[in-house]
C-alpha positions in Angstrom: 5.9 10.1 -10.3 3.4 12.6 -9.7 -0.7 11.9 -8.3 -1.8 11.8 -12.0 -1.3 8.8 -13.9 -2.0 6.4 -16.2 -5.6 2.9 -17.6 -15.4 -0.8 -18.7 -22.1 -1.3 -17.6 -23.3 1.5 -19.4 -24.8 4.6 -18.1 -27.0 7.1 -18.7 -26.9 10.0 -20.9 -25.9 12.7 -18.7 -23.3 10.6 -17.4 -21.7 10.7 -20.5 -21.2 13.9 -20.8 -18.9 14.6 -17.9 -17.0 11.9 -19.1 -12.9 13.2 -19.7 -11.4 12.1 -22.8 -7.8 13.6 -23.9 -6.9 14.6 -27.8 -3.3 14.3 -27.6 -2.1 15.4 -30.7 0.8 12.7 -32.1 3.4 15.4 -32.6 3.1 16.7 -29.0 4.8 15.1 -26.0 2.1 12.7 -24.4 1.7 11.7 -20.9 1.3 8.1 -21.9 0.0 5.1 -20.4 3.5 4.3 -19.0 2.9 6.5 -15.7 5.4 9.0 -17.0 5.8 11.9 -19.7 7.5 10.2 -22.9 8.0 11.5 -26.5 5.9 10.5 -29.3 8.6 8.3 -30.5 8.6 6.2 -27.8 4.8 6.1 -27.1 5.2 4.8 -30.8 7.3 2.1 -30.3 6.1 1.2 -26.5 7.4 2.0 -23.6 10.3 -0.1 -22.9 10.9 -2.2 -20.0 14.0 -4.9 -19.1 13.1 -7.9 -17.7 15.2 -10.3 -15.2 17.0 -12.3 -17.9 18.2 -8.7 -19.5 16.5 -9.2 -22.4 13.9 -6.0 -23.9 10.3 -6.4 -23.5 7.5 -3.9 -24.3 5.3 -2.8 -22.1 1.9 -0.9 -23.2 -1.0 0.1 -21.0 -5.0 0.3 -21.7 -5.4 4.1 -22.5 -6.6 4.9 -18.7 -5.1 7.5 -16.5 -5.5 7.1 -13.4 -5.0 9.3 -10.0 -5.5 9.2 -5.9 -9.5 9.4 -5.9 -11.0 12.6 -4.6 -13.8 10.7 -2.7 -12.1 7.4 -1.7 -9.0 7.9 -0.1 -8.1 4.8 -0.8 -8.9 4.4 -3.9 -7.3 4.9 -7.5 -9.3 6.7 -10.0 -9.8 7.3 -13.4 -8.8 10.3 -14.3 -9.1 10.5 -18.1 -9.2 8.3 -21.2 -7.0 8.7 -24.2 -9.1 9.2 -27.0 -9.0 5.4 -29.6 -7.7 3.9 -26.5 -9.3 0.5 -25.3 -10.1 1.9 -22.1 -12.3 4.6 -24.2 -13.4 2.4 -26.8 -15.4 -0.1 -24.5 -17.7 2.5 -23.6 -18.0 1.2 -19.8 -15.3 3.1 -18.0 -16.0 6.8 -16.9 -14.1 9.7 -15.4 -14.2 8.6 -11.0 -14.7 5.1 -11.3 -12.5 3.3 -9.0 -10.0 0.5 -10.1 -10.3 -2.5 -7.7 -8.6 -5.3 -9.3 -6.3 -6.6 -12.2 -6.2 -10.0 -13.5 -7.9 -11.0 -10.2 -5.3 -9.2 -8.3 -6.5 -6.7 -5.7 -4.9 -3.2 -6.5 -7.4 -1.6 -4.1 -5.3 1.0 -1.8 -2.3 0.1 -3.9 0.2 3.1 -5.2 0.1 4.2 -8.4 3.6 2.8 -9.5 1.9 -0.4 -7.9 -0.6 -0.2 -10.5 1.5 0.2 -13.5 3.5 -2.8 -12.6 0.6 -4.8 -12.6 -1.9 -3.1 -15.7 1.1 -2.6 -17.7 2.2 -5.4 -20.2 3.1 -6.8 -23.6 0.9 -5.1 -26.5 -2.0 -7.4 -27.7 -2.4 -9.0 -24.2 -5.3 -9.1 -22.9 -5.9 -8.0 -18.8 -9.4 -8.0 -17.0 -10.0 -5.4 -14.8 -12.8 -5.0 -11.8 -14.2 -1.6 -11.1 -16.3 0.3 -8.8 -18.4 3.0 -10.7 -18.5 6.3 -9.2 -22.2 7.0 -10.1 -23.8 3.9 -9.0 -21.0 2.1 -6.5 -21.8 -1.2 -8.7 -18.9 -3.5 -9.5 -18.3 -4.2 -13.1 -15.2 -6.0 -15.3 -13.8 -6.0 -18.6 -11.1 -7.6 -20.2 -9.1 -5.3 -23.1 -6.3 -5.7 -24.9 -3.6 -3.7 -24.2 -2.0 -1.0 -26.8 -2.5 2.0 -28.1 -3.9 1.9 -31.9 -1.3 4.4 -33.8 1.3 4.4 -30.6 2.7 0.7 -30.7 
């Protein structure tokens, strides 16, 4: 796995505009919310993941990429937001803001393959997630349900 990865208060107006959202066109290969470059097939049809009792399960993220933070070393970072994604659609997390917790669970100088195992799961779920924003340093959550629109 490489530093970039995959993964909402409102702010002002000039905030929004550095804000990072990626187009990925469906018939390109897409860096996906599974941590790891799949084909549009399988971003389609989830990224698959086998459980202890050997049976399939699918596992979708929240459309939030995520990589080593810049100003926190250690911290994990948003990187971008895939465009329809519930991560973009809440309109609360931004480009910098550092993840701190999921479901209650602190993933605050975790790895990023730490992260995925934890923000990852079945599509339709719903996980709540506790940031730090970048431009203020306040602590905010939301709770989204994971999946892609289009992708699962």
């Amino acid at each position: 796995m490489g530093a970039d990865q995959s993964c909402c208060s409102k702010r002002s107006e000039s905030k929004m505009q550095s804000r990072s959202i990626s187009k990925v066109p469906k018939d390109d290969v897409l860096s996906a919310v599974a941590f790891r470059t799949i084909s549009k097939e399988e971003a389609r049809g989830a990224v698959k993941a086998a459980p202890e009792n050997g049976t399939k399960a699918e596992k979708v993220g929240i459309g939030a990429y995520f990589q080593k933070s810049k100003s926190d070393p250690n911290g994990l970072a948003v990187k971008s937001l895939l465009t329809g994604s519930p991560a973009q659609k809440c309109d609360k997390i931004f480009v910098g803001d550092i993840i701190l917790e999921v479901d209650g669970g602190n993933v605050y100088g975790k790895k990023l393959a730490e992260l995925a195992e934890v923000l990852l799961g079945p599509p339709g779920s719903k996980v709540k997630l506790l940031f730090r924003s970048e431009s203020t340093g306040d602590k905010y959550t939301v709770v989204l349900e994971r999946g892609i629109p289009g992708y699962n």
